[in-house]
N, CA and C atoms as a LAMMPS dump frame, in Angstrom:
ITEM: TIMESTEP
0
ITEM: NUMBER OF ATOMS
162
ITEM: BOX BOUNDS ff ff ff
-5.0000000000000000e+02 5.0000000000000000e+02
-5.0000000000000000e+02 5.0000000000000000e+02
-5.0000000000000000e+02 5.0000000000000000e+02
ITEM: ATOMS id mol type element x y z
1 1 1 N 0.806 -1.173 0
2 1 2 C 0 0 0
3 1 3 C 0.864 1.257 0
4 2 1 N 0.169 2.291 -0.046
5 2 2 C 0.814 3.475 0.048
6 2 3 C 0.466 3.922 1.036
7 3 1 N 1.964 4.923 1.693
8 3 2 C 1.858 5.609 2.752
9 3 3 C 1.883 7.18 2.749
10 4 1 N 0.754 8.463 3.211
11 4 2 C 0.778 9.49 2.716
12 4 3 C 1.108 10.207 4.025
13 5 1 N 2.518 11.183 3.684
14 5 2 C 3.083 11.847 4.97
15 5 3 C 2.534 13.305 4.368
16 6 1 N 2.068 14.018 5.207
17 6 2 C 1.649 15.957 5.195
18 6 3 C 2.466 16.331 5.66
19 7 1 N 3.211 17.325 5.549
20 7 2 C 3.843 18.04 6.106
21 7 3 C 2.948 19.759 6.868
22 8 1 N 3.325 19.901 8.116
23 8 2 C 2.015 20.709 8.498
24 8 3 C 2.383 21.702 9.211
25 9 1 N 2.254 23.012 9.706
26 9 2 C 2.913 23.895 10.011
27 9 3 C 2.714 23.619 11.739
28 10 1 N 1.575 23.133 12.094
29 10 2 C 1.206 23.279 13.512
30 10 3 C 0.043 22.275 13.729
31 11 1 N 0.72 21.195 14.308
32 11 2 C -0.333 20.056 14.145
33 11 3 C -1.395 19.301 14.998
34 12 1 N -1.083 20.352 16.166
35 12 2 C -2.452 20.543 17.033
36 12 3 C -3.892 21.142 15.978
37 13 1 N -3.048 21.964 15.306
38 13 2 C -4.84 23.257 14.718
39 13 3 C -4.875 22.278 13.172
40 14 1 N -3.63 21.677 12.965
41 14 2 C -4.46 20.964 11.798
42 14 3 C -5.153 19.431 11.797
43 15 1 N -5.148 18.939 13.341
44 15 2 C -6.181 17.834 13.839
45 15 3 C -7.518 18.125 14.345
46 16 1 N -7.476 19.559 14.812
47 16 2 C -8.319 19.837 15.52
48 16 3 C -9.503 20.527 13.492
49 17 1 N -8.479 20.895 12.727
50 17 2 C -9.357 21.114 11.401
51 17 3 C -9.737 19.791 10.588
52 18 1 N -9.276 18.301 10.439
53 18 2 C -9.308 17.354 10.119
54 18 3 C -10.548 16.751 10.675
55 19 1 N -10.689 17.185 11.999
56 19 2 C -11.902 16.621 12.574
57 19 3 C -13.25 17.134 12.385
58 20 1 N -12.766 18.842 12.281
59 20 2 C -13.857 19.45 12.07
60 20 3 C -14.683 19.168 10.579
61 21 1 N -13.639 18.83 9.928
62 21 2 C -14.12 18.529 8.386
63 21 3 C -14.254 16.843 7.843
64 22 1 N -14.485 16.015 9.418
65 22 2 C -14.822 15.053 9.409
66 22 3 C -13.897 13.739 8.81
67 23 1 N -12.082 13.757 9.653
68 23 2 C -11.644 13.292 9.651
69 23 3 C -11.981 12.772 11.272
70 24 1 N -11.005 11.514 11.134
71 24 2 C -10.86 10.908 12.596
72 24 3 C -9.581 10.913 12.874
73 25 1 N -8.94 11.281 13.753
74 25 2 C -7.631 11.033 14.805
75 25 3 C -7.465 9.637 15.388
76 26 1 N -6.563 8.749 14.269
77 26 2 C -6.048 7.207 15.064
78 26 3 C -5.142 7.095 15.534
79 27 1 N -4.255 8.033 15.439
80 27 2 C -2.646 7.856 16.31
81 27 3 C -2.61 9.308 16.663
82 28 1 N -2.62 9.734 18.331
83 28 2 C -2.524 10.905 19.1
84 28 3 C -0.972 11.52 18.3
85 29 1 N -0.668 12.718 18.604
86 29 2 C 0.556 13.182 18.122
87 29 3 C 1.689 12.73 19.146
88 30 1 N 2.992 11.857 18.281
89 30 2 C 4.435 11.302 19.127
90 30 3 C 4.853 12.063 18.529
91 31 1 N 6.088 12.002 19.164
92 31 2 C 7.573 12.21 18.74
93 31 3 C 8.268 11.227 18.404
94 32 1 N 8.912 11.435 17.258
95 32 2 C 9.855 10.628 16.54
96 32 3 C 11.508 10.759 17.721
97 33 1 N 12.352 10.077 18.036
98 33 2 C 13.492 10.544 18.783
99 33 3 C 14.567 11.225 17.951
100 34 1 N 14.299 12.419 18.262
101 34 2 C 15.731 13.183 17.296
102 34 3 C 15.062 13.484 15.688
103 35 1 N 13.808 13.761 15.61
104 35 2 C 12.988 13.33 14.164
105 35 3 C 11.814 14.134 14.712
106 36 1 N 10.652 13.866 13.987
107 36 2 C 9.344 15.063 13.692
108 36 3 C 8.369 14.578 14.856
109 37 1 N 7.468 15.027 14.921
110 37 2 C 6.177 14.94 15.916
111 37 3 C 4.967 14.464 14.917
112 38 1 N 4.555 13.415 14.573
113 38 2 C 3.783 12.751 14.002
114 38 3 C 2.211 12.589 14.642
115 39 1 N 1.229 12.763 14.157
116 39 2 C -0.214 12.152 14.587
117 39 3 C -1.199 11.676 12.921
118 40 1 N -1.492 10.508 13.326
119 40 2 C -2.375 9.83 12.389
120 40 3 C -4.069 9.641 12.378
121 41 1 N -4.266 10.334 11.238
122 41 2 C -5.653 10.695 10.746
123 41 3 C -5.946 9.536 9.813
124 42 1 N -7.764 9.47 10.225
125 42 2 C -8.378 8.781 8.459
126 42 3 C -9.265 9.822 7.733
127 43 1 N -9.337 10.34 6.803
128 43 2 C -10.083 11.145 6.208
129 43 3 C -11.607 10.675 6.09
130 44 1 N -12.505 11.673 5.605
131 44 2 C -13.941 11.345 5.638
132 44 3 C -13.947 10.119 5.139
133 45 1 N -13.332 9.532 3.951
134 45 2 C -14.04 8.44 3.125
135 45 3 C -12.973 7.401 3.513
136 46 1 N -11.783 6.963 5.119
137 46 2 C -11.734 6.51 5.774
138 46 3 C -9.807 5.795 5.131
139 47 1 N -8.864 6.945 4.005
140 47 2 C -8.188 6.58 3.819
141 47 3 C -6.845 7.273 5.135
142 48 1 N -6.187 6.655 5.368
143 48 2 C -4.996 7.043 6.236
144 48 3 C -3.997 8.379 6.002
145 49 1 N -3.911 9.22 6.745
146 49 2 C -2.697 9.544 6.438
147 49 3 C -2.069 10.068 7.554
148 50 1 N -0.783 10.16 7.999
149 50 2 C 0.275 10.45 8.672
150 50 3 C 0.381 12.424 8.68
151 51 1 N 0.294 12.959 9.565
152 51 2 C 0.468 14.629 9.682
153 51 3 C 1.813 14.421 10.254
154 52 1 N 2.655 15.491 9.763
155 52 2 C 3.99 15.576 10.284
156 52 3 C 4.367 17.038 10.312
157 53 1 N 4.967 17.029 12.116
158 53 2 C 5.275 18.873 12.478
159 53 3 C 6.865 18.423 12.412
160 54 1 N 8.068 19.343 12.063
161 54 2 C 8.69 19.034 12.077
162 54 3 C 9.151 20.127 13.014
């Protein structure tokens, strides 16, 4: 499959807009060690993708 990384300026306000526009939040935002701050969304029609703050 394919994996789709965003790159996002501030990725608290762009989960909190994902939801509003009827995404879901499946992975809370981590930290990568020494690497980006990641949180995983499914979009309305329920495909995956990875948000990344760097």
């Amino acid at each position: 499959g394919v994996n789709l990384y965003v790159q996002v300026r501030d990725l608290k306000t762009s989960l909190a807009k994902a939801a509003e526009l009827g995404g879901t939040v499946v992975a809370e935002p981590f930290d990568v060690p020494g690497g980006p701050t990641l949180a995983g969304i499914l979009d309305p029609e329920g495909n995956p993708l990875m948000l990344v703050q760097q």
